[in-house]
Residue frames as qw, qx, qy, qz and C-alpha x, y, z in Angstrom:
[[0.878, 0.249, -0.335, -0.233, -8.48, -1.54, -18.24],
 [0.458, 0.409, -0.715, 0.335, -5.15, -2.65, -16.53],
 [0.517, -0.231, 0.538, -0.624, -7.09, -2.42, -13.17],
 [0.814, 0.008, 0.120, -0.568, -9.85, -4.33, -14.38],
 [0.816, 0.340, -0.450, -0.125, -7.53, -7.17, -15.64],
 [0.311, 0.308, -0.836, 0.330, -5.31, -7.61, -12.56],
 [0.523, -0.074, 0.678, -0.511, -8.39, -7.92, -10.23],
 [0.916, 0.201, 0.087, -0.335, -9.88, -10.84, -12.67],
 [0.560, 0.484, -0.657, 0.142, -6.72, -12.38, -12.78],
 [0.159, -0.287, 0.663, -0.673, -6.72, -12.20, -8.70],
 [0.559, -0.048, 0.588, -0.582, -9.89, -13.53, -8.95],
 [0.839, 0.321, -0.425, -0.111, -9.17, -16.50, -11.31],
 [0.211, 0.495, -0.730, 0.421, -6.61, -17.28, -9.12],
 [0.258, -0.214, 0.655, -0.677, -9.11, -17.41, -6.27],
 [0.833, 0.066, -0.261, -0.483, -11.88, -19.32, -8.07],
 [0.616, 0.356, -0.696, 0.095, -8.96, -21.95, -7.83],
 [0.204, -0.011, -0.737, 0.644, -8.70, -21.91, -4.09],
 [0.374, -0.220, 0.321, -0.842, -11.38, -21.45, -2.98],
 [0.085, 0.038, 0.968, -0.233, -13.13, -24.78, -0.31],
 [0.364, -0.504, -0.678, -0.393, -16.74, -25.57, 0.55],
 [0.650, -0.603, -0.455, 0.077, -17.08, -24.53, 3.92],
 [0.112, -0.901, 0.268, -0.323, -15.94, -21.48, 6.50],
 [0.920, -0.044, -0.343, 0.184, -14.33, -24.46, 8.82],
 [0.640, -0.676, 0.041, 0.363, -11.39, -23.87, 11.20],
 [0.420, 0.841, -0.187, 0.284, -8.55, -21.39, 9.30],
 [0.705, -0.621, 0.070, 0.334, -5.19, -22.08, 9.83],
 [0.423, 0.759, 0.049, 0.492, -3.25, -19.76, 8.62],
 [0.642, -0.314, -0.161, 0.680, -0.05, -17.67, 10.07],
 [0.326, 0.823, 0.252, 0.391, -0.95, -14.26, 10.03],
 [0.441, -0.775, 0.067, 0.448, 2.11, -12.94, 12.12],
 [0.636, 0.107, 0.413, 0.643, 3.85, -13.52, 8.69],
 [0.293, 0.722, 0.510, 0.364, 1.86, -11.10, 6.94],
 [0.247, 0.233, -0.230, 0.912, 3.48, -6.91, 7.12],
 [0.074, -0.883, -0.437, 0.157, 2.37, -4.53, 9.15],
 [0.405, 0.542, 0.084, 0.731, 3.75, -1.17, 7.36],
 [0.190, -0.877, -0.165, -0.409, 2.56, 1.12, 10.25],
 [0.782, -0.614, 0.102, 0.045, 4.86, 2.79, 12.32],
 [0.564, -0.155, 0.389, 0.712, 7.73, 2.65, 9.69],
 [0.064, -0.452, 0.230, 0.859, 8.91, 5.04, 7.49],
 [0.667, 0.623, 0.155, -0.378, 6.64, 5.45, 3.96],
 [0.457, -0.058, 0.606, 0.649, 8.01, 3.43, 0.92],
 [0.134, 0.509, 0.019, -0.850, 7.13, 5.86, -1.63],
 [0.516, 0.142, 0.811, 0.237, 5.19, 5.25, -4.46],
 [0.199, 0.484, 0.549, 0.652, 3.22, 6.45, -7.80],
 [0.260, -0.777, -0.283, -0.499, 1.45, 9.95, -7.36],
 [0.595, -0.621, -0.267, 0.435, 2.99, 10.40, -3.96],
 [0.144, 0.868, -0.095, 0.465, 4.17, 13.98, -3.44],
 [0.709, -0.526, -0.202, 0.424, 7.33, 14.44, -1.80],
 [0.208, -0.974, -0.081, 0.027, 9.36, 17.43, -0.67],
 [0.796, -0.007, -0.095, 0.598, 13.13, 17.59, -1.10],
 [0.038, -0.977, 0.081, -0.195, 14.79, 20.66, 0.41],
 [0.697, 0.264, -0.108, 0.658, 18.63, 21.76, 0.04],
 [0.388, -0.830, -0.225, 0.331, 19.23, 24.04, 3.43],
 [0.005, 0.788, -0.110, -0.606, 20.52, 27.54, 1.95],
 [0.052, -0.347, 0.553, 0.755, 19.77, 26.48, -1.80],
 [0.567, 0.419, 0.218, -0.675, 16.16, 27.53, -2.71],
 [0.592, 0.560, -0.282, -0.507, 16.97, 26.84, -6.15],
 [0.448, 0.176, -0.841, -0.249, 17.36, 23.02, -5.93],
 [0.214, 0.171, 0.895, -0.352, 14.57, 22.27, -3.90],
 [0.383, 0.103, -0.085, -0.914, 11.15, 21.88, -4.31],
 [0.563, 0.111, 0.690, -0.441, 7.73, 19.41, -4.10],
 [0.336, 0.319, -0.721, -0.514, 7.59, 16.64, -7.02],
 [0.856, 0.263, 0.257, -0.364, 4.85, 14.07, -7.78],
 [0.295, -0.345, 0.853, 0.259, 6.52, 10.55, -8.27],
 [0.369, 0.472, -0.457, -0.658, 6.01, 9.24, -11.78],
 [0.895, -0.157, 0.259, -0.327, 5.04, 5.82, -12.73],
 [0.852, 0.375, -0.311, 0.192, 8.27, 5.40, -13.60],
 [0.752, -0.577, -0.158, 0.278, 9.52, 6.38, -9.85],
 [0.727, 0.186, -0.040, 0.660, 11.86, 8.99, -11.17],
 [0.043, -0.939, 0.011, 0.342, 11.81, 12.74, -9.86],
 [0.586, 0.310, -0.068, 0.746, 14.18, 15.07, -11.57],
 [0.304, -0.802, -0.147, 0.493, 15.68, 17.75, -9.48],
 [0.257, 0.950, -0.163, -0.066, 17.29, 21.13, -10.49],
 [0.169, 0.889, -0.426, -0.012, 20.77, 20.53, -11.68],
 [0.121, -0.428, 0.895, 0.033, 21.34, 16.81, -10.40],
 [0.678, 0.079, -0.551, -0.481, 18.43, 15.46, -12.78],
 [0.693, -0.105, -0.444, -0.558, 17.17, 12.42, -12.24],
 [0.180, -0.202, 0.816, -0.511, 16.54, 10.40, -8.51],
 [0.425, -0.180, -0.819, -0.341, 14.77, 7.64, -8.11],
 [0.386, -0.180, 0.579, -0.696, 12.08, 7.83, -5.29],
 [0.810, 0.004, -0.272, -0.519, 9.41, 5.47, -6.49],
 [0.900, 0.027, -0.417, 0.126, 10.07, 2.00, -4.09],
 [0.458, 0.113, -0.593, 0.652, 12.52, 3.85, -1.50],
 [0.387, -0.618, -0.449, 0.517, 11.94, 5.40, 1.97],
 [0.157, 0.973, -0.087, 0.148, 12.47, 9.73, 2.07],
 [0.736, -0.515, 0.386, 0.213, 15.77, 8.31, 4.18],
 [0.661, 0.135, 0.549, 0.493, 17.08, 6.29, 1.04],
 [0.463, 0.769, 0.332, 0.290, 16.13, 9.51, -1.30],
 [0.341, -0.893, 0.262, 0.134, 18.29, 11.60, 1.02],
 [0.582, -0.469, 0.527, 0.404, 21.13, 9.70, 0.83],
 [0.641, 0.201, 0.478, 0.566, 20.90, 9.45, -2.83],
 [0.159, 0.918, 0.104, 0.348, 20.70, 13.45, -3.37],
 [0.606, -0.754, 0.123, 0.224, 23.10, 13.66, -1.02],
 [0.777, -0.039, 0.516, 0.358, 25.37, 11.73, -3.02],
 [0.558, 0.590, 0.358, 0.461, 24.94, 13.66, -6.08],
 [0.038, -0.983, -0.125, -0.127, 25.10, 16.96, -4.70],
 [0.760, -0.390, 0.244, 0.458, 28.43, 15.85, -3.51],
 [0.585, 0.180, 0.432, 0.662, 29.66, 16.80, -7.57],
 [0.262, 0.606, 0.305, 0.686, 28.12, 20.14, -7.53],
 [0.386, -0.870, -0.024, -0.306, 27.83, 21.74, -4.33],
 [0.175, 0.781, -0.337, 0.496, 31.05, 22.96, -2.40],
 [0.540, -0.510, 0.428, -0.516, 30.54, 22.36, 1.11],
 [0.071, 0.294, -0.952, 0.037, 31.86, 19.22, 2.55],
 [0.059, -0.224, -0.971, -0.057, 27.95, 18.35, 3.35],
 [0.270, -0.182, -0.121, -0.938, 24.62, 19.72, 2.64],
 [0.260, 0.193, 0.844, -0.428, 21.85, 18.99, 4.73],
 [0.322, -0.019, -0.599, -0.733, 19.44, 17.75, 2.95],
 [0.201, 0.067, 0.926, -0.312, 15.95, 16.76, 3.75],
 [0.412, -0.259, -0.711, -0.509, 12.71, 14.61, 2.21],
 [0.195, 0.341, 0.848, -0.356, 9.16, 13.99, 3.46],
 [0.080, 0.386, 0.908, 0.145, 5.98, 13.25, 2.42],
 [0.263, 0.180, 0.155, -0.935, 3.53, 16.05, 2.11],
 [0.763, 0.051, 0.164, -0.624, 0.76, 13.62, 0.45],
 [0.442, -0.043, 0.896, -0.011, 0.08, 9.87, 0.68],
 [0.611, 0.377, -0.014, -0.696, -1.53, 9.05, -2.79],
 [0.439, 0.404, -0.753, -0.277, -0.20, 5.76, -4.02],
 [0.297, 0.054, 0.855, -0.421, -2.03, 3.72, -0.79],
 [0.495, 0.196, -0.329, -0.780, -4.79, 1.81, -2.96],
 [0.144, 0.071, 0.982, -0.100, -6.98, -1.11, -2.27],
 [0.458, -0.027, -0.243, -0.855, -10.31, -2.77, -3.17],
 [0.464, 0.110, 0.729, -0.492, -13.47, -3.71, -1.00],
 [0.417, 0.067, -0.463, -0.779, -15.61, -5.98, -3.44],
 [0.227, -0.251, -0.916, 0.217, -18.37, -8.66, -2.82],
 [0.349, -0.802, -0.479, -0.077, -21.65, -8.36, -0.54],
 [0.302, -0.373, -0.263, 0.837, -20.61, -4.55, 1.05],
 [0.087, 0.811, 0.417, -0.401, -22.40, -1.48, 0.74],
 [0.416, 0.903, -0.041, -0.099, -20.11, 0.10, -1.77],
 [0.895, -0.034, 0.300, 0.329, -17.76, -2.20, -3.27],
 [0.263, 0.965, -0.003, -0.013, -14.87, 0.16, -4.72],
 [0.494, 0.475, -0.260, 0.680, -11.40, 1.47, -5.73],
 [0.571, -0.757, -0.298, 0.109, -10.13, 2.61, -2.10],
 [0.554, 0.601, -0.139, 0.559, -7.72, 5.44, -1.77],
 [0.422, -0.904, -0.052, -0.054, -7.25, 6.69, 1.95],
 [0.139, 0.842, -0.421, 0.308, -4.17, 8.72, 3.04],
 [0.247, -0.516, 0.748, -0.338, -3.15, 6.16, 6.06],
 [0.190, 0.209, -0.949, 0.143, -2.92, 2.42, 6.54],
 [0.698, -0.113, 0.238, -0.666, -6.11, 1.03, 7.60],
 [0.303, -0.203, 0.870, -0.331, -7.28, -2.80, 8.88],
 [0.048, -0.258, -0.860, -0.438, -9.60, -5.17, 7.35],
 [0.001, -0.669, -0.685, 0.290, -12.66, -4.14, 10.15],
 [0.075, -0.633, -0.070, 0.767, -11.44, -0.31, 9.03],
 [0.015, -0.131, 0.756, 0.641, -11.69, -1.41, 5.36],
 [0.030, -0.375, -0.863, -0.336, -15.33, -3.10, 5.29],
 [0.011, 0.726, 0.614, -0.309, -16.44, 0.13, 6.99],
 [0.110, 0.504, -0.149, -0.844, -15.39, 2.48, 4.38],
 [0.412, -0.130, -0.638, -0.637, -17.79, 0.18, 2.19],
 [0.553, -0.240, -0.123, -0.788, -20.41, 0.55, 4.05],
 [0.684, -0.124, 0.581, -0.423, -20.57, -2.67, 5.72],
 [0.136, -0.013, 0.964, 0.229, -21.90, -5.93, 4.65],
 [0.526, -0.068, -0.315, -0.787, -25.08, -6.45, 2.72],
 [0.689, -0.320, 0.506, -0.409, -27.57, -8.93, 4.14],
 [0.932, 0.241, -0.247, 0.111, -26.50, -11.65, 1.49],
 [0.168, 0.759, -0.609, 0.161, -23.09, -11.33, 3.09],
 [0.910, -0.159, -0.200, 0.327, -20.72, -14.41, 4.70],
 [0.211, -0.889, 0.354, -0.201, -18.41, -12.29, 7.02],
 [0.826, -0.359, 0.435, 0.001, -16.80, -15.89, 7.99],
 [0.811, 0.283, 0.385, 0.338, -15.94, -17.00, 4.33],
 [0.393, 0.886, -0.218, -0.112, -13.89, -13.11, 3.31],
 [0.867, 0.029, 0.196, 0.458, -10.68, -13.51, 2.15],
 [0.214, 0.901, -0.249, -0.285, -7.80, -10.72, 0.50],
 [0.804, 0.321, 0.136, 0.481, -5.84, -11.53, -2.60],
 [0.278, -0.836, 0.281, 0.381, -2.57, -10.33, -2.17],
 [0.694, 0.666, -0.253, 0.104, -0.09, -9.69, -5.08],
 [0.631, -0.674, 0.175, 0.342, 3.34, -11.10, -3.78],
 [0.168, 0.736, -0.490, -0.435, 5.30, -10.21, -6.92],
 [0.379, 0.451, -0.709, -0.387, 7.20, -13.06, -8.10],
 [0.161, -0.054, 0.891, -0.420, 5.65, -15.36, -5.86],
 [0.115, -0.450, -0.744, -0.480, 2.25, -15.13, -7.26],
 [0.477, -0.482, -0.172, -0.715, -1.29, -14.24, -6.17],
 [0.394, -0.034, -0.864, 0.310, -1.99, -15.52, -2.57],
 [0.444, -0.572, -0.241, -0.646, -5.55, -15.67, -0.51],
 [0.026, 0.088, -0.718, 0.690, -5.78, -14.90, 3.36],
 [0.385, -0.543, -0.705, -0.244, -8.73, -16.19, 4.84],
 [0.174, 0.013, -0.688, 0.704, -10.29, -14.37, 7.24],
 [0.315, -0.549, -0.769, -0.089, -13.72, -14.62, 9.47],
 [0.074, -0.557, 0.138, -0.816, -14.75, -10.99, 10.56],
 [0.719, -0.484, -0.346, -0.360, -16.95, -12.93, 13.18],
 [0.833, 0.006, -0.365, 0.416, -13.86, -13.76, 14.77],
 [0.393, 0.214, -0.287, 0.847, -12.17, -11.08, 14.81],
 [0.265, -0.585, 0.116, -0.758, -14.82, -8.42, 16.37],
 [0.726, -0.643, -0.067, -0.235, -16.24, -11.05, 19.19],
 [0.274, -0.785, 0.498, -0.247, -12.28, -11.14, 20.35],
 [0.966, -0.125, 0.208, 0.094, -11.41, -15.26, 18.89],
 [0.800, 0.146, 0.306, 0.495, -9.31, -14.30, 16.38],
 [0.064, 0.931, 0.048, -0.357, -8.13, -10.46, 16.77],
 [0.405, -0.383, 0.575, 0.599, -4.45, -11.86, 14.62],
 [0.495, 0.412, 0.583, 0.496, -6.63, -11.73, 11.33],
 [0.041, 0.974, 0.121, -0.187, -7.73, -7.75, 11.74],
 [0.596, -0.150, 0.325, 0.719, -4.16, -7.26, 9.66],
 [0.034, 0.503, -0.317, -0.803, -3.03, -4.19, 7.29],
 [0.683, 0.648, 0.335, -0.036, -4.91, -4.15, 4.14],
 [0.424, -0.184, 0.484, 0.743, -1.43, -3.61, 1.68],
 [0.385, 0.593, -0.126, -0.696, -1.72, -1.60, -1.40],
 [0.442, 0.249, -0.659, -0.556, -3.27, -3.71, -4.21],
 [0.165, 0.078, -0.957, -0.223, -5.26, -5.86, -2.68],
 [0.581, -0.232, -0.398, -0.671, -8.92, -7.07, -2.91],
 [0.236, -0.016, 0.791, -0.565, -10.72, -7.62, 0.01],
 [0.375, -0.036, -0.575, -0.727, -13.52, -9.81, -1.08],
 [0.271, -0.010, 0.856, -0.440, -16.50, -10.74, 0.81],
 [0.150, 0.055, -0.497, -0.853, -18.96, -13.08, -0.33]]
């Protein structure tokens, strides 16, 4: 139900903005992230790994909560939900400081599964859906895990509503036509987690 209410909220938003016409698109999409290539900010359902070199018995491989907290053995509760495996180091580090001897354990995090990457293809495509893949993928890599475009489609007129938090909802135009015949390869951008690629 919460799904279904922030993408009809996204797309109230967009009812609002949205023109008559595909027209010329000016629009700055150097602004816009590209996450690939940096480190993973961790998020809900991600599974990460924390190991404490010669002390079995405070490591081990937790599934972040949707309240972003792991608890470890014996220094309880670390936030990972929102940080890097970097930033979760340094804050087990920190604690272990109050219960482990040595002047510094080596600690180390990583990822073992990406599960909190989530986006959705909706509109004229072959199979308009809840998208979950394990790695970062592009708008052209997005409208082929739905299947393409149906033949009612407008490739020129998609758009993605992006959540920016406190900033609101905000819609990126972009004209696939562009991008594959090689006018306008700067709109092929990162599809972010939570947002609706809509094509219509």
């Amino acid at each position: 139900m919460r799904l279904a209410w922030h993408i009809g909220s996204l797309f109230a938003v967009a009812l609002l903005a949205l023109g008559c016409g595909a027209g010329p698109i000016h629009y700055d999409y150097s602004k816009e992230p590209d996450p690939r290539g940096r480190e993973h900010v961790l998020g809900v359902a991600d599974e990460v790994s924390v190991n404490v070199w010669g002390h079995r018995e405070l490591s081990g491989t937790f599934i972040v909560p949707s309240d972003g907290t792991i608890v470890l053995p014996l220094i309880g509760a670390v936030v990972a939900g929102g940080r890097t495996p970097s930033q979760v180091r340094t804050a087990v580090s920190i604690k272990l400081k109050d219960y482990i001897k040595e002047d510094s354990a080596k600690v180390t995090v990583r990822v073992t599964e990406v599960n909190s990457y989530r986006f959705t293809v909706s509109g004229e495509v072959a199979r308009a859906n809840l998208f979950t893949p394990k790695t970062f993928v592009t708008v052209i890599e997005a409208i082929a895990m739905a299947g393409g475009f149906t033949r009612f489609a407008d490739p020129t007129r998609m758009y993605i509503l992006r959540d920016t938090g406190g900033k609101g909802v905000k819609k990126i135009p972009i004209n696939y036509n562009a991008i594959v015949s090689g006018r306008r390869p700067e709109m092929n951008i990162v599809v972010l987690t939570g947002d609706v690629v809509h094509v219509p």
